[in-house]
matplotlib code that plots the C-alpha trace (Angstrom):
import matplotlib.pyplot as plt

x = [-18.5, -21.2, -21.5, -20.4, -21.1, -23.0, -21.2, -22.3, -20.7, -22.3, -20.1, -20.7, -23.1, -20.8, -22.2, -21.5, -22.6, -23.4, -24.0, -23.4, -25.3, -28.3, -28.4, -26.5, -26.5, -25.2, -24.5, -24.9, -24.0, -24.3, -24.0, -24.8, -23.5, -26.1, -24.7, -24.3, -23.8, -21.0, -22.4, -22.3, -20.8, -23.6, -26.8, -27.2, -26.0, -27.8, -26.5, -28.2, -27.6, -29.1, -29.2, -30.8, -30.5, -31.7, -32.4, -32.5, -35.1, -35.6, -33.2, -33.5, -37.5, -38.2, -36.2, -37.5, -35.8, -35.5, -34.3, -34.1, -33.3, -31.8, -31.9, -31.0, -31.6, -30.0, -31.2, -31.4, -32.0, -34.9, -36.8, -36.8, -36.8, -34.4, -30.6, -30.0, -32.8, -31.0, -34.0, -32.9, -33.0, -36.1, -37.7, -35.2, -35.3, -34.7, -36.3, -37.0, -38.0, -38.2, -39.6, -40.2, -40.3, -41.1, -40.1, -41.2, -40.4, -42.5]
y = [-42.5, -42.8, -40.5, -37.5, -33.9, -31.5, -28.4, -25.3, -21.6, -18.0, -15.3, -11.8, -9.6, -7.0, -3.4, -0.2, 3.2, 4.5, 7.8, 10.7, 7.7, 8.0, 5.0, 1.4, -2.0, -5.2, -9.2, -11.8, -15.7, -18.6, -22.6, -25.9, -29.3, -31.4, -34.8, -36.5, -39.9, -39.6, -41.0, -38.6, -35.0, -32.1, -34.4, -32.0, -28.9, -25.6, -22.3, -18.8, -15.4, -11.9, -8.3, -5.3, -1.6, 0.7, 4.5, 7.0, 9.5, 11.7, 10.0, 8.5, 9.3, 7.8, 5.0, 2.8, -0.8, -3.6, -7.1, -10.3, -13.6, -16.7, -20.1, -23.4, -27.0, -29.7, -33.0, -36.8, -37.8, -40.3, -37.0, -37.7, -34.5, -35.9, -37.5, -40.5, -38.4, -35.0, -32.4, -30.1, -26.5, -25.8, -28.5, -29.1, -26.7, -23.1, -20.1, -16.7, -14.1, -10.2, -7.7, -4.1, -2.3, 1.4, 2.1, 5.6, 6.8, 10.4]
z = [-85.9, -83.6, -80.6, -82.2, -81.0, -82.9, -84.2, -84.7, -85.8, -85.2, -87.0, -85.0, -86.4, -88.5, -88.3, -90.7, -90.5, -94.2, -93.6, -91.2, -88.4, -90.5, -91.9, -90.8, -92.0, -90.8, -91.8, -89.7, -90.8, -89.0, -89.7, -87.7, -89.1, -87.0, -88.6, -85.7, -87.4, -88.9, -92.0, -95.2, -94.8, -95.2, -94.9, -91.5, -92.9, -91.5, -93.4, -92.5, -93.5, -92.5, -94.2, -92.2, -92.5, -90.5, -91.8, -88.4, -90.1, -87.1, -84.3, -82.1, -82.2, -85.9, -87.5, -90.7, -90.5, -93.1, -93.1, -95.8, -94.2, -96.0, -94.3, -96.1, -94.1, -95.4, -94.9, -95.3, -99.1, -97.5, -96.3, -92.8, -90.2, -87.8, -88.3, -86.1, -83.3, -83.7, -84.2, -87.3, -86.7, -88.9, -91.6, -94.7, -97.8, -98.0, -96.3, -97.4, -94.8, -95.5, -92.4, -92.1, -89.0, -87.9, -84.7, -83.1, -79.6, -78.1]

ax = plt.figure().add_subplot(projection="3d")
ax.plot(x, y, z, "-o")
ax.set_aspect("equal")
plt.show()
């Protein structure tokens, strides 16, 4: 099916306060199905996934933050970075990211 549009998904980032607001985390997912060929389902699939908490040790002046990333490209069994000249979002295979952050405010 030639021509075909790109489609993409972004859930809304869901947010929870653990404790008294003192500490918070939230998920985010999103997916992109950049198959624009029309040829075999998934060979463009783009799945992510994030984690974070935040810990509010002396708020809002002091606050400790972690997040873990997941990101998983699918793509063409020949190897190939693009599908029929559609860019994936990152280069196929799966992604690990974990950050820290410290934020303080005076």
């Amino acid at each position: 099916m030639p021509g075909r549009k790109p489609r993409a998904r972004h859930c809304p980032a869901a947010l929870v306060e653990i404790h008294e607001r003192l500490v918070d985390v939230a998920l985010r997912g999103t997916w992109a199905d950049v198959n624009v060929t029309g040829g075999h389902s998934g060979e463009g699939r783009f799945l992510a996934g994030e984690i974070a908490s935040t810990w509010y040790v002396h708020a809002p002046y002091l606050a400790v933050k972690l997040r873990y990333g997941y990101a998983d490209q699918q793509g063409p069994s020949d190897g190939s970075s693009t599908l029929a000249g559609a860019p994936f979002v990152i280069a196929p295979g799966h992604v690990h990211v974990l950050t820290t952050q410290l934020n303080l405010a005076f």
